[in-house]
Backbone as a ProteinNet text record, in pm:
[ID]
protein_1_A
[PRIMARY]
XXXXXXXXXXXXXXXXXXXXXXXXXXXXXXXXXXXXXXXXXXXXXXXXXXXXXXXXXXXXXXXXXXXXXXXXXXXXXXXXXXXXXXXXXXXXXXXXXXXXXXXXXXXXXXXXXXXXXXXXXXXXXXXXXXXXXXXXXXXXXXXXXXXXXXXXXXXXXXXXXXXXXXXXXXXXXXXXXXXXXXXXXXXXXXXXXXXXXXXXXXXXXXXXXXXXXXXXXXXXXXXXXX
[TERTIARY]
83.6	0	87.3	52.2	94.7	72.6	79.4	27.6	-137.3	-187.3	-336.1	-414.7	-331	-386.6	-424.7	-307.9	-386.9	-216.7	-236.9	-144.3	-105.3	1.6	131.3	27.3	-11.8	-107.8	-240.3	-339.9	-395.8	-387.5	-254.9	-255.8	-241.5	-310.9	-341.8	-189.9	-58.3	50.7	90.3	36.3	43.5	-53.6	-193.9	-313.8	-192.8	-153.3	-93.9	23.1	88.7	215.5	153.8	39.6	-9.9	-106.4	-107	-200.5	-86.5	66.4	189.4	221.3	187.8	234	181.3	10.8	-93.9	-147.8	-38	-51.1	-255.9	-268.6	-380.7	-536.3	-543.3	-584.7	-621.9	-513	-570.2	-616.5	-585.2	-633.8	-761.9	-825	-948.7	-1052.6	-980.6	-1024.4	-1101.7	-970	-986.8	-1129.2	-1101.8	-1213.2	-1344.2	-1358.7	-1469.8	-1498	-1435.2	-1468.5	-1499.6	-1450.3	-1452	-1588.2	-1617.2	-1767.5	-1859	-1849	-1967.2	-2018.8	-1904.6	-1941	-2039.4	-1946.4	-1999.1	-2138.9	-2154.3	-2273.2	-2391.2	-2354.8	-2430.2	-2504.8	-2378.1	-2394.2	-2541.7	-2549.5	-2660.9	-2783.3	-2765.4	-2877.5	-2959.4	-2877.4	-2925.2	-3011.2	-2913.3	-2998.2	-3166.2	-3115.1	-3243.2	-3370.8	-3377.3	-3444.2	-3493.1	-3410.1	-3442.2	-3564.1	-3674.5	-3833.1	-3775.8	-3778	-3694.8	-3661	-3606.9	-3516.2	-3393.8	-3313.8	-3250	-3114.6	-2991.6	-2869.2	-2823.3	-2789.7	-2763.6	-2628.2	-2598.8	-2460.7	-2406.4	-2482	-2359.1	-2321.3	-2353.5	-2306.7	-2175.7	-2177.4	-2069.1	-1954.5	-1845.4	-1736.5	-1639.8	-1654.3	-1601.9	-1620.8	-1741.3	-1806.8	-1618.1	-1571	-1464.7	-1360.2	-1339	-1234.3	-1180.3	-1235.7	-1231.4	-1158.7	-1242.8	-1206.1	-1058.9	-981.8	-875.8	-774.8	-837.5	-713.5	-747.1	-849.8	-876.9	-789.4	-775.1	-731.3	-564.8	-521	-388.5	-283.8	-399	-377.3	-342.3	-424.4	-359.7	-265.5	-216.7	-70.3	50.6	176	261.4	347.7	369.7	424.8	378.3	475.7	387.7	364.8	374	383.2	262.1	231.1	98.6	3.9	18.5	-71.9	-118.6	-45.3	-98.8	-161.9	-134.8	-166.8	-341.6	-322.6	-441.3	-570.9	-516.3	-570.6	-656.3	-569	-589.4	-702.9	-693.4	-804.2	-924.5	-928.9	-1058.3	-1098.9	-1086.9	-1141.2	-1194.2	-1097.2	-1145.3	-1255.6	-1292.7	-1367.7	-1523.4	-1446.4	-1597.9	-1695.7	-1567.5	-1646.3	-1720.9	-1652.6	-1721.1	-1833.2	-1839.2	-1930.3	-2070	-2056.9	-2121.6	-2167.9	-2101.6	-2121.9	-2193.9	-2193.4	-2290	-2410.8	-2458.2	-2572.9	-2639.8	-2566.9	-2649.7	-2700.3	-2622.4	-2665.8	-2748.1	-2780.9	-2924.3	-3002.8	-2974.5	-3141.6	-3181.3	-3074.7	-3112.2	-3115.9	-3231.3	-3248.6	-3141.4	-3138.9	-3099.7	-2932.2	-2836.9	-2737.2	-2597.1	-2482.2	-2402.1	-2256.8	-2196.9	-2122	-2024.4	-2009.5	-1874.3	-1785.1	-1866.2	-1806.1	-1723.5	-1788.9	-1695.9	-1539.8	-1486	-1388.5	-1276.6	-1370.7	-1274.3	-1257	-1359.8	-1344.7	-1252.4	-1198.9	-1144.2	-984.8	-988.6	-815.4	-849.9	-889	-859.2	-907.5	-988.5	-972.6	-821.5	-766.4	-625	-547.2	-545.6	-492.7	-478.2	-659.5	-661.3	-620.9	-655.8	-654.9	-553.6	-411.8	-295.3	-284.2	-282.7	-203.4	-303.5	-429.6	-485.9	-457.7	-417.1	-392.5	-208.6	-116.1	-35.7	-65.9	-108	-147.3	-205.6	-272.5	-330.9	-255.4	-84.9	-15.8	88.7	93.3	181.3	82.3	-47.2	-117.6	-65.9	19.5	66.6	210.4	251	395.9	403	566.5	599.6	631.9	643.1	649	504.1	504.6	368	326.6	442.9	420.4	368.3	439.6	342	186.2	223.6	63.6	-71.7	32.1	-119.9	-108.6	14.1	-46.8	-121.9	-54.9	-153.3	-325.4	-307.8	-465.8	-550	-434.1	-544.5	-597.3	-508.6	-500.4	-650.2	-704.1	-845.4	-932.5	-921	-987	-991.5	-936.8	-941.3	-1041.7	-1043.7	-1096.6	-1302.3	-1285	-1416.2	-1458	-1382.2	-1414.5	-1471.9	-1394.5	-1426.4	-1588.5	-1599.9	-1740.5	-1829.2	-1820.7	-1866.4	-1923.5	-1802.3	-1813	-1905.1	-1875.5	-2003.8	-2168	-2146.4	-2298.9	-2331.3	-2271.1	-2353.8	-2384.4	-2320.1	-2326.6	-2424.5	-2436.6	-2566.9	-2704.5	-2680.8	-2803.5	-2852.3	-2783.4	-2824	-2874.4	-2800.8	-2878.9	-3014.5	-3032.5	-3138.1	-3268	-3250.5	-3327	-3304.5	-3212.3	-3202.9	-3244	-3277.1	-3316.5	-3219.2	-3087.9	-2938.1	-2927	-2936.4	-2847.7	-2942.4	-2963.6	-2977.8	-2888.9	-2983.3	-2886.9	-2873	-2885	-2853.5	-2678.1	-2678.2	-2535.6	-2434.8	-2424.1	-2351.3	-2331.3	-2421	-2368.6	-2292.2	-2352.3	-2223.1	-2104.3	-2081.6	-1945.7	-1856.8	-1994.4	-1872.3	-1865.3	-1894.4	-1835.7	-1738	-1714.1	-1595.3	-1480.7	-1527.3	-1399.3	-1379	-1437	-1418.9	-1319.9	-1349.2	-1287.1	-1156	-1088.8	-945.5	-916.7	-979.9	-927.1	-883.7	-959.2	-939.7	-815.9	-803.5	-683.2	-555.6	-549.5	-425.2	-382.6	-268.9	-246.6	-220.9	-241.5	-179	-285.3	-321.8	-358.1	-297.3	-177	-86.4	-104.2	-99.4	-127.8	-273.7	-373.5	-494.9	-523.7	-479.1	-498.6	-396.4	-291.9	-254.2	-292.2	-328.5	-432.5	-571.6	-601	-779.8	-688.5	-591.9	-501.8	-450.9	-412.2	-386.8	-495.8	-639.8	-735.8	-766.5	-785.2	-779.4	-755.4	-611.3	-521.2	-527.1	-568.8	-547.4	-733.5	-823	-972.4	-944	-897.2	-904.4	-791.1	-691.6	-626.6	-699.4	-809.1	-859.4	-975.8	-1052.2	-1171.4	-1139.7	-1007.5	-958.5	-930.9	-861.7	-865.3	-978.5	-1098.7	-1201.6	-1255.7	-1257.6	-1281.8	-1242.7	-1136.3	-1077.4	-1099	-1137.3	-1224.6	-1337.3	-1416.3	-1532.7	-1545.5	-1413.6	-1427.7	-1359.9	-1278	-1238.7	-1345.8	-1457.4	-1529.7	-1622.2	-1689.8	-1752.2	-1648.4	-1558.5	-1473.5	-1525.4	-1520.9	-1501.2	-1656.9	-1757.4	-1938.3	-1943.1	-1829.9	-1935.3	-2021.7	-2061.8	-2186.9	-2142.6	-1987	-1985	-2032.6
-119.7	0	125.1	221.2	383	457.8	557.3	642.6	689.1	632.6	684.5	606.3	432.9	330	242.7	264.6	229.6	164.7	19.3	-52.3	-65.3	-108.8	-79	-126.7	-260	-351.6	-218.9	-194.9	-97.5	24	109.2	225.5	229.9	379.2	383.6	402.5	416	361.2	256.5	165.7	17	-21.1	6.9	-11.7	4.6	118.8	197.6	88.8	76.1	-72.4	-174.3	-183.6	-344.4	-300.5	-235.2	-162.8	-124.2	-76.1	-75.6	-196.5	-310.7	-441.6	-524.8	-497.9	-563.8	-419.7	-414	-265.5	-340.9	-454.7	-455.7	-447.7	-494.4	-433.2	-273.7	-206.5	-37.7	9.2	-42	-32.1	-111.4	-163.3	-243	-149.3	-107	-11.6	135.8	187.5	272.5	249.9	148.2	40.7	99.8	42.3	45.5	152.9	244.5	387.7	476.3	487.4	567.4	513.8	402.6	334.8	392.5	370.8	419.2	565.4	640.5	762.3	798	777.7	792.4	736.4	574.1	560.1	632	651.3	722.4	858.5	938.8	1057.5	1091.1	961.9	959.9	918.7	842.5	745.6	858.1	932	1035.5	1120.3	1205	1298.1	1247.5	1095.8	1044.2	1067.1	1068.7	1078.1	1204.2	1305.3	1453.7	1489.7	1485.1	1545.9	1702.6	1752.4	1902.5	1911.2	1784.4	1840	1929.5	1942.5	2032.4	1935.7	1977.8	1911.4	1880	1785	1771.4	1726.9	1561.7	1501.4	1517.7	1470.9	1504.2	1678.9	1702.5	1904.2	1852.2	1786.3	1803.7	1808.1	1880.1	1861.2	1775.6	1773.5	1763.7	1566.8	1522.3	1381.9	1380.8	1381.1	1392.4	1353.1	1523.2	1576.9	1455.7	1468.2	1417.4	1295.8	1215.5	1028.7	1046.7	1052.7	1027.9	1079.4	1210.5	1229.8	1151.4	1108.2	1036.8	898.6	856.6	668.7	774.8	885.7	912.9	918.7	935.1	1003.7	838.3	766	593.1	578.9	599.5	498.4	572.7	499	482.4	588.8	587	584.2	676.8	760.5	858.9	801.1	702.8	627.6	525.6	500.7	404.9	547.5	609.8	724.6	747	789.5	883.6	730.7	572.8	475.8	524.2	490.2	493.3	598.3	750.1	827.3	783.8	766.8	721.2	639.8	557.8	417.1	477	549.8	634.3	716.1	802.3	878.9	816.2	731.2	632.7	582.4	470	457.1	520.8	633.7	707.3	764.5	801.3	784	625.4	564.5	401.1	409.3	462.8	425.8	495	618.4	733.4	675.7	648.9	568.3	427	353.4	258.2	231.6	320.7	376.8	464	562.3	619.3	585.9	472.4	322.3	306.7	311.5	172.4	264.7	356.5	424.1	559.3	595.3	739.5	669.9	692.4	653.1	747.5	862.8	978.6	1014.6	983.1	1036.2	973.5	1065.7	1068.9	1010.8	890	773.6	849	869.1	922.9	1039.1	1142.5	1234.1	1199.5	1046.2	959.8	895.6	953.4	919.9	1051.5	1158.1	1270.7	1281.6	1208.8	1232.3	1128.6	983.7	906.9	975.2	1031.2	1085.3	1236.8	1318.7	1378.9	1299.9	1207.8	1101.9	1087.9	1035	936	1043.8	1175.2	1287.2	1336.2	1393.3	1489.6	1335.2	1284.6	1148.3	1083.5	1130.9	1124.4	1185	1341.7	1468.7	1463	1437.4	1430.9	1361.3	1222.3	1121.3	1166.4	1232.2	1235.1	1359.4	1454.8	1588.5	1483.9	1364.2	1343.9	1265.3	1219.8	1182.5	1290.9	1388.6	1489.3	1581.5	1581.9	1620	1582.6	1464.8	1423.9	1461.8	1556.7	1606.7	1641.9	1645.8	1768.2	1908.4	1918.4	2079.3	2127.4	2269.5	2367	2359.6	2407.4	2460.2	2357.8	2241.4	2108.2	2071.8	2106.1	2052.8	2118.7	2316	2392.6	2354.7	2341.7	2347.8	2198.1	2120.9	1972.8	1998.1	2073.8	2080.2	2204.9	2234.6	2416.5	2339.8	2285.3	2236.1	2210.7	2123.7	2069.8	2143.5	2172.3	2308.7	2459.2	2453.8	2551	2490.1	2407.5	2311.3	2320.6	2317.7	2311	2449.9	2566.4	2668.9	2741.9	2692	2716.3	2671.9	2582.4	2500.2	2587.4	2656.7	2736.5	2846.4	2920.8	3050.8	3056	2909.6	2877.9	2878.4	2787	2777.7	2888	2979.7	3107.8	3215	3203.4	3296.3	3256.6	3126.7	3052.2	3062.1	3021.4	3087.2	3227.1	3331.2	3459.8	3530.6	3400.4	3425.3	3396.4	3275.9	3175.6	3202.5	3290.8	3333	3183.4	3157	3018.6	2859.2	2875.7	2775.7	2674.4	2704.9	2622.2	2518.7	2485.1	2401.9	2357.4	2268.9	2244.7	2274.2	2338.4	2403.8	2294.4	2212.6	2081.4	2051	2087.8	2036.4	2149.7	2289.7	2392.5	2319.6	2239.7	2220.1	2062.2	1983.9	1915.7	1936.4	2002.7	2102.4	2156.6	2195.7	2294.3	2134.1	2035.2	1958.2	1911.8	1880	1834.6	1906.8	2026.7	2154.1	2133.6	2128.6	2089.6	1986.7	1862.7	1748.1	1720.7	1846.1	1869.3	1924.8	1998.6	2147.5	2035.2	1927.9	1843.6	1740.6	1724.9	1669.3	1707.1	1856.2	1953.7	1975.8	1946.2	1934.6	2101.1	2171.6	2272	2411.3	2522.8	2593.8	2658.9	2669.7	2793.3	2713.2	2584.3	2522.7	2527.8	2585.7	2537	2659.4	2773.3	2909.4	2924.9	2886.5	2896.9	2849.4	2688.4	2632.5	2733	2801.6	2865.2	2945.6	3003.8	3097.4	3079.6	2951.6	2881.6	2839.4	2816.1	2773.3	2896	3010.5	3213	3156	3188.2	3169.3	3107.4	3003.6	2922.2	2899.8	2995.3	2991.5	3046.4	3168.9	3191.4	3079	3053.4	2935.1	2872.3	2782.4	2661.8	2682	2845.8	2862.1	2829.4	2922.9	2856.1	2741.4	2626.2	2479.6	2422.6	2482.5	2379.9	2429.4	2523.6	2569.6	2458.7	2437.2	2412.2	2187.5	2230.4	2062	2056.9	2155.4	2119	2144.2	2211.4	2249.3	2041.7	1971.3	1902.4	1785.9	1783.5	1742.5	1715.8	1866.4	1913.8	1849.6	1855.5	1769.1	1621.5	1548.4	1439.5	1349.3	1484.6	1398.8	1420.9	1499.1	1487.8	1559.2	1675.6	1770.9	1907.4	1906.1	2024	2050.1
0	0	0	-65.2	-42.1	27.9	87	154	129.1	2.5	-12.2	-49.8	30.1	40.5	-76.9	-192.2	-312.3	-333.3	-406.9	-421.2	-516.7	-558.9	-675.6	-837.1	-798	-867.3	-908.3	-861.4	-841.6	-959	-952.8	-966	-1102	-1126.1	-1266.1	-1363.4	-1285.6	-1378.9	-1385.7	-1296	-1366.6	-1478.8	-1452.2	-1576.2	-1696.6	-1679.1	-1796.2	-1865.1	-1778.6	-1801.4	-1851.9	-1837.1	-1875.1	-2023.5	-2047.9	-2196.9	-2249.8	-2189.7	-2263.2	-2349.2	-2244.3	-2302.6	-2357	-2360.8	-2453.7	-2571.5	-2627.8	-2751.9	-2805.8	-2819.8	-2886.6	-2825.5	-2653.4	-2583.3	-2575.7	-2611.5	-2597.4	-2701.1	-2854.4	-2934.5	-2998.6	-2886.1	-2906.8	-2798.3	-2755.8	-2617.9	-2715.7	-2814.4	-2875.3	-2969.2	-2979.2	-3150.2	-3065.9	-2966	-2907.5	-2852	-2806.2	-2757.7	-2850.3	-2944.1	-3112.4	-3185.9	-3218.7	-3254.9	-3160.5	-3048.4	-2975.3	-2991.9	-2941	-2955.7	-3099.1	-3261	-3361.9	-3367.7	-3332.2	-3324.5	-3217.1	-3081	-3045.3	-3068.9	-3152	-3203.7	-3283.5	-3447.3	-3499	-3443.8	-3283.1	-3223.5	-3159.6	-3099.2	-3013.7	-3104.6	-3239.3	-3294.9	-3340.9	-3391.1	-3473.9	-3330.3	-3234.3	-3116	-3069.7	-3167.3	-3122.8	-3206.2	-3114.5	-3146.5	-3198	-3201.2	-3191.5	-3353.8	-3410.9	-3518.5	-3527.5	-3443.6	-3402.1	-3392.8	-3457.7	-3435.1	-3303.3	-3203.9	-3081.4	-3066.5	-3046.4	-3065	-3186	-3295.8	-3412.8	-3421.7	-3397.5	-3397.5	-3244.8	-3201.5	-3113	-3130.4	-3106.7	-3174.2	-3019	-2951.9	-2834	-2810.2	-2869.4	-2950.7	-2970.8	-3092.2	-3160.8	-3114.6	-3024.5	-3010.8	-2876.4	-2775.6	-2663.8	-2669.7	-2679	-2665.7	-2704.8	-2845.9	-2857.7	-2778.2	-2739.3	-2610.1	-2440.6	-2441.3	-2319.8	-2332.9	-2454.5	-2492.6	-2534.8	-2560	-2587.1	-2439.9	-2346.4	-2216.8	-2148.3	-2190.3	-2117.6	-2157.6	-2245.5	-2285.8	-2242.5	-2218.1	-2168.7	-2258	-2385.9	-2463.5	-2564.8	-2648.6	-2723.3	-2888.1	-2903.3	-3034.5	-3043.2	-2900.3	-2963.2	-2840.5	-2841.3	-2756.8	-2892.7	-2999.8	-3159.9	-3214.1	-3237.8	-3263.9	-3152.6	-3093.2	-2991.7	-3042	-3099.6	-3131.6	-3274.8	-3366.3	-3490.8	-3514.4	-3402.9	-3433.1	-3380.4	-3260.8	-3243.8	-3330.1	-3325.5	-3430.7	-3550.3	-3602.1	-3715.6	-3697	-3554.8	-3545.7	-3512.5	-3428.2	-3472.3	-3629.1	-3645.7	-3829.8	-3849.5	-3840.4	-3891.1	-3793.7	-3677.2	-3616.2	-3663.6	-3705.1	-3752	-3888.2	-3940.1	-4102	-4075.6	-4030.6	-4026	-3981.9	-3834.3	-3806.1	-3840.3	-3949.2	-4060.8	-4167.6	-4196.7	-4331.1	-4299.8	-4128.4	-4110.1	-4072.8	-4055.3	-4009.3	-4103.3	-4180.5	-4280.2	-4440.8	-4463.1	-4645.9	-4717.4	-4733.9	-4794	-4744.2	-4734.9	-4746.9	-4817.4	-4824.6	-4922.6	-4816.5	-4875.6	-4832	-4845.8	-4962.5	-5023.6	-4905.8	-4855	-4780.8	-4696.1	-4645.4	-4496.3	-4577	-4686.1	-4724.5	-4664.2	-4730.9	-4626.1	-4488.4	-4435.7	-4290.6	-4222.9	-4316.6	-4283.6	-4259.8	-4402.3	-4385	-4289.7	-4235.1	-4134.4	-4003.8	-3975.7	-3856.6	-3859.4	-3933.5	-3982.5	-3893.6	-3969.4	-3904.7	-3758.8	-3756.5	-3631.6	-3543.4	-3510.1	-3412.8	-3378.7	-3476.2	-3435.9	-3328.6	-3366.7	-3325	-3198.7	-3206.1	-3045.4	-2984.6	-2997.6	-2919.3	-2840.5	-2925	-2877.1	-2788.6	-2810.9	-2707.6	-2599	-2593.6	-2488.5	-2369.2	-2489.4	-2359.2	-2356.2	-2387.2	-2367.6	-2257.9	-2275.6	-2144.9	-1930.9	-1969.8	-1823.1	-1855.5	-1943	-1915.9	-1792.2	-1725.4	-1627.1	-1641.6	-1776.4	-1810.3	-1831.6	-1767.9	-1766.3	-1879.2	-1955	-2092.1	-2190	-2201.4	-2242.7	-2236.3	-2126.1	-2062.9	-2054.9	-2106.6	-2133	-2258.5	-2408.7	-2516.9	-2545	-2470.3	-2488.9	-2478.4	-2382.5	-2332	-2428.2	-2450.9	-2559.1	-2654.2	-2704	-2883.8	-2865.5	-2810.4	-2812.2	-2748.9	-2642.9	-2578.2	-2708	-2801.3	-2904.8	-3000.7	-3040.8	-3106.1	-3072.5	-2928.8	-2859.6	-2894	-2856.4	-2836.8	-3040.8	-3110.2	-3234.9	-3222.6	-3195.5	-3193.1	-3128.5	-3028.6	-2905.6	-3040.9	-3021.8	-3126.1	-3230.7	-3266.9	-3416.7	-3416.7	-3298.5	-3204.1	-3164.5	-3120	-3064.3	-3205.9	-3290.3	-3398.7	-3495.8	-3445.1	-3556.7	-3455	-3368.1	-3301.7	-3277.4	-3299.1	-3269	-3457.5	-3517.9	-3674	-3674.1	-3627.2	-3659.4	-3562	-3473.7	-3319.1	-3258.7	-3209.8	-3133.9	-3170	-3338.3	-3393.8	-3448.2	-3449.5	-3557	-3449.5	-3368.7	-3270	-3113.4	-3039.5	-2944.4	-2854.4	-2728.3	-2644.6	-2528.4	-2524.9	-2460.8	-2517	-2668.8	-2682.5	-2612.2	-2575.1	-2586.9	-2392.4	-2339.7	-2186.3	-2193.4	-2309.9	-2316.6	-2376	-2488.1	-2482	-2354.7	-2268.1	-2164	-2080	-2031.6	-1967.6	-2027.2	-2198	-2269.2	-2203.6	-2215.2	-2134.4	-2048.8	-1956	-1836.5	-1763.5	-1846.6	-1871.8	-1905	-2037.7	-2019.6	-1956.5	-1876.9	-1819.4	-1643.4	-1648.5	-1528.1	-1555	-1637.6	-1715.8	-1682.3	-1699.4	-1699.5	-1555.9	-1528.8	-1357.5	-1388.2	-1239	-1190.7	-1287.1	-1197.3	-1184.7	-1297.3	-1292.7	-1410.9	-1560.9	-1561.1	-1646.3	-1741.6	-1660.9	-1717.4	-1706.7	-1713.1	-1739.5	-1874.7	-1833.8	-2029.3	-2105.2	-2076.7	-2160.8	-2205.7	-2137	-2191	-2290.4	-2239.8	-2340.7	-2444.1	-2461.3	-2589	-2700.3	-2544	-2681.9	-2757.2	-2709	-2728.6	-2858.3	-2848.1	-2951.5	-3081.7	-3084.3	-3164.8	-3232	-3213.8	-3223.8	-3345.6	-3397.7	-3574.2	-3675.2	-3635.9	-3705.3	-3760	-3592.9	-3660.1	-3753.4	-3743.8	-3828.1	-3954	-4027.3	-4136	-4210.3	-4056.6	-4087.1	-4123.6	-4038.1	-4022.5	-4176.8	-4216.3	-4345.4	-4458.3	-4452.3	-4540	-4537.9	-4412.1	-4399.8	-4452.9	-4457.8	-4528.6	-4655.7	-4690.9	-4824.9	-4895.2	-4796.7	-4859.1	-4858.2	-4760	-4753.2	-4858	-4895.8	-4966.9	-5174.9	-5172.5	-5289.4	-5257	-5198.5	-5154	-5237.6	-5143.1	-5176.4	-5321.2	-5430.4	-5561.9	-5552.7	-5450	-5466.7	-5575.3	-5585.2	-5642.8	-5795.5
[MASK]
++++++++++++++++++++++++++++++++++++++++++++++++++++++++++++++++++++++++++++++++++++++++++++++++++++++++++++++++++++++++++++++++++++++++++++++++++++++++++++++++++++++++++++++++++++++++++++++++++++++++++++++++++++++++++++++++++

């Protein structure tokens, strides 16, 4: 036992040692955490009496998981492995429960979303084990990157609702957003840390408008609508 009564066996850096050493374990972990989400995403909306975008408008759906499964591993090489397969799988997950329950939509788009899954799901998964750095500075930009990410989402949602008189978006999703935040912001050890982090997400909120731009524009290539 330790001082906080919790034994060697026990502690969450052993979990971590033993998902070090069963690499396919964490990436079945990932399989299954990434599917769910995606599938839940369409299960939920299809349920919204409202008509109103709920989980799939989430970006935090996304963003999150791969740094939660980047944040287990030991190692920063299957942390970005770890990332990859989530995200992936949330697309697949998103893509097959939309097969079965939406007549009307376009397959093709989930090709673009595969190669920025491939992508963002790296670079999150490794922010998510660079999130337990010992440097400050690590550990706020680990934590902004996605916390910027959310906040783009934030910005979007409020600007579409003050178009729409409160009609673009369910405001059920804008309080699961702020728990996503929340969630890294609980992540990020230390006070100084998770104040540069909000500062980083600041920061990095017009960058990603551009990125995300330029995702839907590749998106938008992808379905054949043009």
């Amino acid at each position: 036992m330790d001082g906080n009564g919790t034994s060697p066996e026990e502690s969450p850096f052993a979990i971590r040692n033993f998902l070090d050493r069963y690499l396919g374990l964490l990436l079945a972990m990932s399989l299954g955490a990434g599917f769910g989400c995606g599938a839940l995403a369409v299960f939920v909306d299809g349920l919204n009496s409202e008509g109103l975008p709920f989980l799939e408008w989430s970006v935090g759906l996304y963003v999150v998981p791969p740094v939660l499964l980047g944040r287990v591993a030991v190692r920063a090489w299957p942390a970005t492995m770890a990332g990859s397969v989530t995200y992936l799988a949330t697309v697949l997950g998103h893509l097959v429960i939309t097969h079965l329950t939406v007549d009307d939509h376009n397959a093709q788009e989930y090709w673009a979303w595969l190669f920025v899954g491939l992508v963002a799901g790296a670079v999150l998964g490794f922010f998510g084990h660079r999130i337990r750095s010992h440097s400050t500075g690590a550990r706020a930009f680990a934590a902004g990157f996605p916390l910027g990410l959310i906040a783009v989402f934030l910005v979007m949602s409020v600007q579409a609702q003050v178009e729409t008189g409160g009609r673009a978006v369910h405001m059920g999703v804008l309080l699961v957003e702020g728990a996503w935040a929340l969630l890294i912001l609980a992540l990020c050890r230390g006070w100084a840390a998770r104040g540069a982090a909000l500062a980083c997400a600041i920061a990095l909120v017009v960058p990603f408008i551009f990125v995300l731009i330029g995702v839907f524009m590749l998106v938008w290539f992808a379905s054949g609508d043009y």
